[in-house]
C-alpha positions in Angstrom: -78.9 65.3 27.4 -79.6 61.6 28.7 -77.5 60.3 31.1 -75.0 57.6 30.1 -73.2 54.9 32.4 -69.5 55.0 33.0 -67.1 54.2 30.2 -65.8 51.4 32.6 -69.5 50.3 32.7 -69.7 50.5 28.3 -66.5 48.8 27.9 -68.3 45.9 29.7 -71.3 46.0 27.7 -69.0 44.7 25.1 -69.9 41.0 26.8 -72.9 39.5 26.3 -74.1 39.0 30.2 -76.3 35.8 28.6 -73.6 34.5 26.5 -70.8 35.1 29.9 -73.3 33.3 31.8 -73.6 30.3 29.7 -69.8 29.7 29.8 -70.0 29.9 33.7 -72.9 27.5 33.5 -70.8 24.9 31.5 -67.6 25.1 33.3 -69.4 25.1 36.8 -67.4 28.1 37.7 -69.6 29.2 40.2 -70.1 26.0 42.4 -69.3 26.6 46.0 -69.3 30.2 45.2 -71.0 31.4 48.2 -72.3 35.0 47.2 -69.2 36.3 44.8 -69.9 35.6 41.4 -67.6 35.3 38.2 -68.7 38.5 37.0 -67.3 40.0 39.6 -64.1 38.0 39.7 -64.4 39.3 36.0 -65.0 43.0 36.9 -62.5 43.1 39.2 -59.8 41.7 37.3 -60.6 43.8 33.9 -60.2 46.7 36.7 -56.6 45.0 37.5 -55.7 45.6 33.7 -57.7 49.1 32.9 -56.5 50.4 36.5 -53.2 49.6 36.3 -53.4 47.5 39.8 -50.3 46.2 41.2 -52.2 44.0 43.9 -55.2 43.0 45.0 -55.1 45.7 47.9 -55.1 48.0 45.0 -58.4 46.2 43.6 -60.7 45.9 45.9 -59.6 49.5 47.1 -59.9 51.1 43.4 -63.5 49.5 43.5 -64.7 49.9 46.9 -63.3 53.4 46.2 -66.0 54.0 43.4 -68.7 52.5 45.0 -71.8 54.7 44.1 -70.8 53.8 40.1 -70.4 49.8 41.2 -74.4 49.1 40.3 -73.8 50.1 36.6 -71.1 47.0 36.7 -73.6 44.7 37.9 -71.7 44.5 41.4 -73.7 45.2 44.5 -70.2 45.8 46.5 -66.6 45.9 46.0 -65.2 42.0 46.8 -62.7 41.7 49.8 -59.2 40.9 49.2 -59.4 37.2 50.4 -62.5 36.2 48.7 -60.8 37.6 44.8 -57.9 35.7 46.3 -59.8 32.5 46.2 -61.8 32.9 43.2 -58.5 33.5 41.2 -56.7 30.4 43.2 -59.9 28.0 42.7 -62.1 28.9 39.9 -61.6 27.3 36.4 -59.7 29.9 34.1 -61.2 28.4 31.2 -63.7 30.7 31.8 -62.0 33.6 30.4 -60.7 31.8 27.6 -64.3 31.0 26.4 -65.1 34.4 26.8 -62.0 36.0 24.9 -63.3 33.4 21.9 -66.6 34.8 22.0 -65.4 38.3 22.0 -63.1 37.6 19.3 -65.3 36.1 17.0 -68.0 38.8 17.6 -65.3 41.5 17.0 -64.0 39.6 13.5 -67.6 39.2 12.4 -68.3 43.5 12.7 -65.2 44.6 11.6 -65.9 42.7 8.3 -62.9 42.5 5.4 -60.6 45.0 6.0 -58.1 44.1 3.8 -54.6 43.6 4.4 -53.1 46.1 2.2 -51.9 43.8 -0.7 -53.5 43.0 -4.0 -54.1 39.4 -3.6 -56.8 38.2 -2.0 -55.7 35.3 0.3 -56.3 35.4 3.9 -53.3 36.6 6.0 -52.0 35.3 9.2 -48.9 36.3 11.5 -47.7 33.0 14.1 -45.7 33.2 16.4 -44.9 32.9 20.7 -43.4 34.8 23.2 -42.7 33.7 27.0 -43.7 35.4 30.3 -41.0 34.6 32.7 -41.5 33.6 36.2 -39.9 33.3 39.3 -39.3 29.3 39.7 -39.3 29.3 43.6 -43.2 30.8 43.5 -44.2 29.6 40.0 -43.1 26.1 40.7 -45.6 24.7 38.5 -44.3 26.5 35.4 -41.1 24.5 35.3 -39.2 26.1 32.1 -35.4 25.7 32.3 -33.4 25.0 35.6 -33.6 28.0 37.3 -36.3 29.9 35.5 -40.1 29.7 35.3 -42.3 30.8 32.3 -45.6 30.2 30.8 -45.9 30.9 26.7 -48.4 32.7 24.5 -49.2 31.4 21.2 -50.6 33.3 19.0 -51.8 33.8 15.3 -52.6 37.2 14.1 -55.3 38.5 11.1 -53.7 40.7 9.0 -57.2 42.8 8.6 -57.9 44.4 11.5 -54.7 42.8 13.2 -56.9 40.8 15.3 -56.2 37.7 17.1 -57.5 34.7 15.6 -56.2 32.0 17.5 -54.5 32.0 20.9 -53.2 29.1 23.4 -51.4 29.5 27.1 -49.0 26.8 27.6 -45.8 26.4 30.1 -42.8 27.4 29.0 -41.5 23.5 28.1 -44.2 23.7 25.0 -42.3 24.1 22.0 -43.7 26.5 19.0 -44.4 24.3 16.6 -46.0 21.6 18.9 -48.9 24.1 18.6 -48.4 24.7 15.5 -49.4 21.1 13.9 -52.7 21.5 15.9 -53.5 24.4 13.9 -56.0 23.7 10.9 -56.1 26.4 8.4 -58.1 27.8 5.2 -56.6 26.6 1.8 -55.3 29.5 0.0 -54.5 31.1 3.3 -51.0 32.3 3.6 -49.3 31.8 7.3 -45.7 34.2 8.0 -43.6 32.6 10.7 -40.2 33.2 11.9 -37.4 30.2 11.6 -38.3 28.7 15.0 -41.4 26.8 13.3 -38.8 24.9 10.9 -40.1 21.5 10.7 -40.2 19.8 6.8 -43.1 17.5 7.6 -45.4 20.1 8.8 -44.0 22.6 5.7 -45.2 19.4 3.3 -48.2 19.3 5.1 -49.2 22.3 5.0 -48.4 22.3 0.9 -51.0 19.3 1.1 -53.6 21.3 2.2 -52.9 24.3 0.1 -51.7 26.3 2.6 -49.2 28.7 1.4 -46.2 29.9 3.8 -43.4 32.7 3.9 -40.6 31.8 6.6 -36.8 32.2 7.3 -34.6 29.8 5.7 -32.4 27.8 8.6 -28.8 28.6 7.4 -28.4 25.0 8.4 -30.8 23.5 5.8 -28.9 21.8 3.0 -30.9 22.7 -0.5 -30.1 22.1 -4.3 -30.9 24.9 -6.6 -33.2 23.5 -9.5 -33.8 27.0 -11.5 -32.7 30.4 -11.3 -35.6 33.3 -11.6 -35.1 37.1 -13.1 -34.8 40.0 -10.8 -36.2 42.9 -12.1 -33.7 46.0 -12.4 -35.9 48.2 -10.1 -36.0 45.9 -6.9 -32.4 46.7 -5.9 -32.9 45.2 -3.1 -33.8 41.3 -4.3 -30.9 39.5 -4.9 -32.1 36.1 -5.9 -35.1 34.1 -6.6 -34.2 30.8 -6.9 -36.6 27.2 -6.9 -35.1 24.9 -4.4 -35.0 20.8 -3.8 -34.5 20.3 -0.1 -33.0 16.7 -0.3 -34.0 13.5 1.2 -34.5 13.8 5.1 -36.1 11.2 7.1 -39.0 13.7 7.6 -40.3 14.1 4.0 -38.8 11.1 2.8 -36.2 9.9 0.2 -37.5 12.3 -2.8 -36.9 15.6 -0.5 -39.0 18.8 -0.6 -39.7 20.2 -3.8 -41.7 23.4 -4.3 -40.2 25.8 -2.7 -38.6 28.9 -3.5 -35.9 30.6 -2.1 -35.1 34.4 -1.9 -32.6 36.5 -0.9 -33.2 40.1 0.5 -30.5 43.0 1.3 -31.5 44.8 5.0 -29.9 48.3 4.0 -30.9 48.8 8.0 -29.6 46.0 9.4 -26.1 45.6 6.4 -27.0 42.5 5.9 -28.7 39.6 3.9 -32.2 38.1 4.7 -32.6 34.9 3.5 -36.6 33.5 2.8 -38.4 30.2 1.8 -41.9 30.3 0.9 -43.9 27.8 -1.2 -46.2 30.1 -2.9 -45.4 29.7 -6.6 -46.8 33.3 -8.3 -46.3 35.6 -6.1 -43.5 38.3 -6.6 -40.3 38.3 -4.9 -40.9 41.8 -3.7 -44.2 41.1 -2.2 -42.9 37.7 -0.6 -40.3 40.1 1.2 -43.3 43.0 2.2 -45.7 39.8 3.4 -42.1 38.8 5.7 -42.0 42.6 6.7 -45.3 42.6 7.6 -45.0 40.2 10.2 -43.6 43.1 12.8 -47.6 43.1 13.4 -47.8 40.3 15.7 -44.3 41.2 17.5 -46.0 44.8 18.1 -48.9 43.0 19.9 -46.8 41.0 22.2 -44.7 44.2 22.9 -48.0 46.1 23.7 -49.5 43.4 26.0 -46.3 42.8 28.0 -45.6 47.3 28.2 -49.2 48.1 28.6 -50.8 46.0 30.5 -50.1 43.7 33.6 -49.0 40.4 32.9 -45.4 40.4 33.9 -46.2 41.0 37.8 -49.3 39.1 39.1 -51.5 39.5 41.7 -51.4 35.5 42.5 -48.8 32.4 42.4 -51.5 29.0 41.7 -51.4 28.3 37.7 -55.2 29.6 38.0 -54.4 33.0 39.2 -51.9 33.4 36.5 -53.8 32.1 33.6 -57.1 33.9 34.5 -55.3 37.0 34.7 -53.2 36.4 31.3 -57.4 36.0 29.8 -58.5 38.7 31.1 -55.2 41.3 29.8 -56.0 38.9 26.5 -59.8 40.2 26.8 -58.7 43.7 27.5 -56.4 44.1 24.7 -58.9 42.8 22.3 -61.0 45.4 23.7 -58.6 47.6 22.9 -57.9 47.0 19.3 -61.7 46.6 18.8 -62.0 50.4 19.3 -59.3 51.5 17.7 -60.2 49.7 14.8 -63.5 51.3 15.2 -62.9 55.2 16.2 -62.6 57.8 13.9 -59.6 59.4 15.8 -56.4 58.8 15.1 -55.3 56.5 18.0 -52.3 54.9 19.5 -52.8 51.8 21.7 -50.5 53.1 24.1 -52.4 56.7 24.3 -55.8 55.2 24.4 -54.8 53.0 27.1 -53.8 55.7 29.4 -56.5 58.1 28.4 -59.5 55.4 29.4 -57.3 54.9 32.4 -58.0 57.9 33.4 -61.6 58.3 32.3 -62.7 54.9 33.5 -65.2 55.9 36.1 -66.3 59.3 33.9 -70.2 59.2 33.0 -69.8 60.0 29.2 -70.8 58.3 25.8 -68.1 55.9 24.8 -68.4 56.2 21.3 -68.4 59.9 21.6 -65.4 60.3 23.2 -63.6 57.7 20.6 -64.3 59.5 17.7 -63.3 63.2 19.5 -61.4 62.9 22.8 -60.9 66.6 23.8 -64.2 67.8 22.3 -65.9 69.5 25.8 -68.9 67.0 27.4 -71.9 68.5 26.2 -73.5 70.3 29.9 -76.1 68.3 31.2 -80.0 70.0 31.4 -82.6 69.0 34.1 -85.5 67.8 33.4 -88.5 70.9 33.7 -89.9 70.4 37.0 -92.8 72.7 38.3 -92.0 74.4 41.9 -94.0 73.6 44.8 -94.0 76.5 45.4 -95.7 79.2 42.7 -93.7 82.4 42.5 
């Protein structure tokens, strides 16, 4: 059998060195650097996220720990704890953002059309945000509320291969939807969002450019009923399907919001109604309520990031530490869901995650050990070798 690198060591190979050092190139992340390069600020913070680190003692002494394996990194020697200090505090985090695009995009070309589970062939994305608090009195550049600190994760979600498409760190202050209106999408392509991106200009917009989209209907929003549609008898659970005017609001202008349709859905979980606006004018009631359900995807990523890796406690206070440490658990749970997507065996995220935890310094085929985790490494044979010495 030929010797393999580590799995830590594969994982990485996952980044193109050329492409990594490009974006280091452009954002002169490496001026003044005096001997410790991004990739090892890089290294060393994917070991943060894979290793479960709770400080940068725990770092540098997890690495220097292993350092016979460090060469197949492409680290000479484990960094000391005040020089990762300063590369997180001064060096531009923009970095790892260019490098989670690249990833991305390499991972969405491979993985190819998955599908999305439903008959129609749109494109399908999941929006939303979720904050990561932070103490105000050490985080005083994330200003959120008076007494609280937080920085927010936007994201928007492919429905095949529930990869992330589009992603954007901003403090706490930045409201959902600001974000939102930057966003240029596909025509045809249908965007789920919860309530919070209510705004009627951007929903006309978005009609405009023949965007389709499946929300929650504020129970605030005043709306005139201009036709009634037919349940079918084996959708219990539909209650209406109704064409709706929103009237004249300074927003969309004296002739209202036509369009849109409004459905209401009974949550036998919950004992309640669920009330939805979409402007997509042929699809079934039933699947507008599945494409609503389905957007439990993107919540399940946030939940994932914030349980499984480490991006509630950080191992720095400047607003570079914390972002290029939010990039990196980004990076790492795009690894993540790239191999899941592409083993054979039956994986959880949060049981993968602790199994290459474990396995993260082991010398064995990657790919291998995906597709069969408990299979027994095949034993290694040496190379025939005559004896000095003849028997």
């Amino acid at each position: 059998m030929s010797k393999v690198c580590s799995i830590f060591s594969q994982l990485l190979s996952l980044i193109t060195r050329s492409e990594f050092n490009q974006v280091v190139k452009a954002h002169q992340g490496e001026r003044h650097s005096r001997g410790f390069s991004c990739w090892g600020q890089f290294v060393a913070m994917l070991f943060c996220q894979l290793g479960r680190a709770h400080s940068l003692r725990e770092i540098c002494g997890g690495l220097a720990a292993c350092e016979g394996k460090l060469k197949h990194l492409g680290l000479t020697d484990s960094p000391r704890r005040s020089t990762l200090a300063y590369a997180n505090e001064h060096r531009p985090w923009e970095v790892y953002r260019d490098v989670f695009y690249q990833l991305m995009d390499r991972c969405i070309v491979e993985s190819g059309q998955r599908g999305h589970g439903f008959r129609f062939k749109n494109k399908l994305l999941s929006m939303d945000a979720s904050t990561v608090s932070l103490c105000i009195q050490m985080f005083d550049w994330a200003h959120f509320q008076r007494a609280k600190g937080a920085v927010k994760l936007h994201l928007v979600l492919d429905h095949d291969g529930f990869l992330p498409s589009y992603v954007v760190l901003t403090t706490g202050k930045t409201h959902e939807i600001t974000i939102a209106r930057g966003i240029r999408f596909d025509p045809e392509t249908i965007v789920v969002f919860d309530q919070g991106y209510t705004d009627l200009k951007w929903w006309k917009e978005l009609g405009e450019q023949g965007v389709y989209f499946v929300s929650r209907l504020r129970a605030d929003l005043k709306y005139e009923v201009e036709k009634a549609h037919a349940i079918p008898p084996t959708h219990q659970h539909l209650l209406k399907d109704e064409s709706i005017l929103l009237p004249g609001h300074r927003q969309v202008g004296k002739d209202g919001l036509r369009g849109l349709r409004r459905i209401e859905v009974w949550i036998e979980e919950k004992q309640e109604i669920m009330v939805l606006v979409t402007n997509h004018p042929r699809l079934a009631a039933s699947t507008i309520a599945e494409i609503y359900r389905q957007r439990w995807q993107i919540e399940t990523f946030f939940k994932s990031l914030k349980q499984l890796l480490k991006i509630k406690t950080f191992v720095g206070t400047s607003e570079k530490a914390v972002m290029t440490q939010i990039w990196t658990a980004m990076i790492v749970m795009l690894m993540l869901r790239w191999l899941k997507l592409k083993s054979k065996y039956g994986w959880s995220l949060s049981n993968l995650v602790a199994l290459l935890r474990q396995q993260l310094f082991v010398h064995r085929d990657l790919w291998s050990w995906l597709d069969d985790p408990f299979q027994e490494p095949p034993e290694y044979v040496d190379s025939l070798q005559l004896s000095l010495f003849p028997v």
